[in-house]
C-alpha positions as CSV (number, residue, x, y, z in Angstrom):
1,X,95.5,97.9,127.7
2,X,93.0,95.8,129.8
3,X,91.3,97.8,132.1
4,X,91.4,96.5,135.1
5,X,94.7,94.8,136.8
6,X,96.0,91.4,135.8
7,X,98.8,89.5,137.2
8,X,100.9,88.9,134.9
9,X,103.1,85.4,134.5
10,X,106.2,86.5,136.7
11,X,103.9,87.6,139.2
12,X,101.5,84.9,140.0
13,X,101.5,82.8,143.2
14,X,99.9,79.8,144.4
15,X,96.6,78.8,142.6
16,X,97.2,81.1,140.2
17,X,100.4,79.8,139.3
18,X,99.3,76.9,139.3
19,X,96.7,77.6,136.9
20,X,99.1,79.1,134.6
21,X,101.3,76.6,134.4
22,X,98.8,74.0,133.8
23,X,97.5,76.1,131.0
24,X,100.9,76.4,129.5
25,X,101.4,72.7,129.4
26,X,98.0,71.8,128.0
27,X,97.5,75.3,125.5
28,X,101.4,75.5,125.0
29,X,101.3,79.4,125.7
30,X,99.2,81.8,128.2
31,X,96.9,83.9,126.7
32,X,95.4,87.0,127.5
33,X,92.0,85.8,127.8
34,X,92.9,83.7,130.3
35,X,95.5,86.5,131.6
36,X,92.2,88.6,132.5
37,X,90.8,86.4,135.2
38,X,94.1,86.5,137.0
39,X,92.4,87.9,139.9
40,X,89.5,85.1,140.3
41,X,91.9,82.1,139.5
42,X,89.1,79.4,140.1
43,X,86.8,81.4,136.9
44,X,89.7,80.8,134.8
45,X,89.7,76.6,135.7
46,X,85.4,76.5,135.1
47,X,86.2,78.9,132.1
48,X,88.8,76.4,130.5
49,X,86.5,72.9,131.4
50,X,83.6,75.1,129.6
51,X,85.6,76.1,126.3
52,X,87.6,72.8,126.3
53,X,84.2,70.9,126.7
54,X,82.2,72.8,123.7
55,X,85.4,73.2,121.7
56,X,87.0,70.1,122.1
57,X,84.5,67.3,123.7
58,X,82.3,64.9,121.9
59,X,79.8,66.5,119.3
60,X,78.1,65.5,116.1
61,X,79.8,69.1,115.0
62,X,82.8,68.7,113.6
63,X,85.8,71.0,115.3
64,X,86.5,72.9,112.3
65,X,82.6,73.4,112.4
66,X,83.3,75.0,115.7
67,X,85.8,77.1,114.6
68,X,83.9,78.7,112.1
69,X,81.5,79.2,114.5
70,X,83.8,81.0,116.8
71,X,84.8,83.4,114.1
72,X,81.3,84.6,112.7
73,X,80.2,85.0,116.1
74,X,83.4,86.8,116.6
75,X,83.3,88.8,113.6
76,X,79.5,89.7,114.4
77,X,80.5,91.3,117.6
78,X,83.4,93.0,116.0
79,X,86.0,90.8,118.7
80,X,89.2,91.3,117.3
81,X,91.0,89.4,119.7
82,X,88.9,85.9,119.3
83,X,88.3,86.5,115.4
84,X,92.0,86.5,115.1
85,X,92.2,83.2,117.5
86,X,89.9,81.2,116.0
87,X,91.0,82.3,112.4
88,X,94.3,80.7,113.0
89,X,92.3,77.6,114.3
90,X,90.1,77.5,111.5
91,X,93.1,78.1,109.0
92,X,94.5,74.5,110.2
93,X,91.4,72.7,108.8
94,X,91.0,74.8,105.7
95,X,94.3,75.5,104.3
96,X,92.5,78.2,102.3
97,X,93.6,82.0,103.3
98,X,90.9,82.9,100.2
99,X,88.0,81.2,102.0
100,X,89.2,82.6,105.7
101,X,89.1,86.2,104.4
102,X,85.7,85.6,102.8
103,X,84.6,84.6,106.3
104,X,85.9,87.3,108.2
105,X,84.7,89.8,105.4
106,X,81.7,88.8,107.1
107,X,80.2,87.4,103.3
108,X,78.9,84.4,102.6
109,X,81.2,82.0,102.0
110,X,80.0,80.4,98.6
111,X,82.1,76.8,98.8
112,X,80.5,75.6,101.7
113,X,78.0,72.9,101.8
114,X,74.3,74.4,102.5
115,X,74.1,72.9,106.2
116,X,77.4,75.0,106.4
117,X,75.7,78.6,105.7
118,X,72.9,77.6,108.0
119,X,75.7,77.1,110.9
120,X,76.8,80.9,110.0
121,X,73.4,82.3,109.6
122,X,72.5,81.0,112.8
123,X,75.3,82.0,114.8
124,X,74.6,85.7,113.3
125,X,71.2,85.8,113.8
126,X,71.7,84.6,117.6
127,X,74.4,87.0,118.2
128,X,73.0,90.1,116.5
129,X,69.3,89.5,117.3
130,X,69.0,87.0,119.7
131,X,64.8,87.0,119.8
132,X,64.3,86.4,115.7
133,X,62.0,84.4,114.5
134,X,64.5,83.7,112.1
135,X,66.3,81.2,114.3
136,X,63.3,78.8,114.3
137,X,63.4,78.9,110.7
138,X,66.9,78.5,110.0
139,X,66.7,75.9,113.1
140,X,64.0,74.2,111.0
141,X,66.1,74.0,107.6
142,X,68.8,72.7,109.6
143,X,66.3,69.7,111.0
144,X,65.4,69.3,107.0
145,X,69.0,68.8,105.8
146,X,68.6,66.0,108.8
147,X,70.6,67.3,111.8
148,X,69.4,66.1,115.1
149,X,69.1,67.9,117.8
150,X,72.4,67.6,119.7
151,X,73.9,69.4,116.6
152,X,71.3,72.3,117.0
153,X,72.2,71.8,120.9
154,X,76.0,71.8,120.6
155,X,75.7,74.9,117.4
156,X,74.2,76.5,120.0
157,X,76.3,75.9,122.8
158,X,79.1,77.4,121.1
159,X,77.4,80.3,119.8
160,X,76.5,81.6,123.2
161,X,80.2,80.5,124.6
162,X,81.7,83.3,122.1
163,X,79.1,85.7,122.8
164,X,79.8,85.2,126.5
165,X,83.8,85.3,125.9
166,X,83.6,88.2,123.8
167,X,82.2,90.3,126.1
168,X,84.4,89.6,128.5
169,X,87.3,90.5,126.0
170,X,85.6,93.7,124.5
171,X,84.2,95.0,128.0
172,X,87.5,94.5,129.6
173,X,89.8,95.7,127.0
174,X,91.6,92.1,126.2
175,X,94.5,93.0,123.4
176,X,95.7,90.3,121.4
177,X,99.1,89.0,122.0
178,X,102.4,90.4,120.9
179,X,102.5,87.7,118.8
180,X,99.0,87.6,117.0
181,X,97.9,85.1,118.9
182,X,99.6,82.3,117.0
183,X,101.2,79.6,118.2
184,X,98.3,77.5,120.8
185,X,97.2,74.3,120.5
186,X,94.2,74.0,118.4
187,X,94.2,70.4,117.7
């Protein structure tokens, strides 16, 4: 149970209504995530422009890229709630439930391309230990496989988004949906 009061569907008025329904139409459901800034409706309208911007807007990174992003982050801050989100994002560019589970075992995930690993090393490294030198290396091996900066830039962008979102999830006490979570537009 979230810790603090949310308004809940039924009970929402004005902006906020307003802000739910637009989600609805655009997300095809109302999530909980979006459920916990009921009582600031205006965070929830910058919140959606950021994730919809990093997620879905124009980026050398491809989206299922940025889905598997989402989910080591996730799984590296043990967010239950956006591990099981994005998995079921992720899982509609990889078709693969083997290769998911290897990803939220937290392993390695063996069939992916080099440039690949580095994406999930990085986002790791940045979430676990944010000052490692290990970034500007892994950074630098990325540059060496011949990724430009934007991709570094945008890698990046959603790395700190999940960080940001997970906190907000775990310190808050966001449960995931009745429903698992299943059933948004991810495309």
């Amino acid at each position: 149970m979230a810790r603090i009061h949310v308004i809940q569907e039924e009970e929402a008025e004005g902006m906020l209504q307003k802000v739910y329904q637009d989600l609805i139409q655009s997300r095809g459901k109302l999530a909980e995530v979006h459920k916990i800034q009921s009582l600031n409706p205006k965070t929830i309208i910058s919140h959606m422009q950021l994730y919809m911007d990093i997620m879905y807007g124009q980026s050398p990174l491809k989206r299922w890229q940025r889905e598997m992003i989402a989910v080591v982050v996730s799984v590296t801050n043990q967010c239950a709630y956006c591990t099981q989100h994005h998995a079921e994002a992720l899982h509609i560019f990889w078709k693969d439930v083997d290769k998911m589970n290897e990803l939220i075992d937290n392993k390695n995930v063996s069939s992916l391309e080099p440039i690949n690993q580095l994406w999930n090393k990085l986002a790791k490294t940045i979430t676990a230990t944010p000052s490692s030198p290990e970034i500007g290396e892994t950074i630098e091996k990325l540059k060496n496989l011949g990724l430009d900066d934007r991709s570094i830039l945008d890698a990046t962008l959603v790395i700190a988004y999940f960080n940001f979102v997970n906190r907000i999830i775990l310190g808050l006490g966001v449960e995931l949906e009745a429903d698992g979570g299943k059933g948004y537009k991810y495309e």
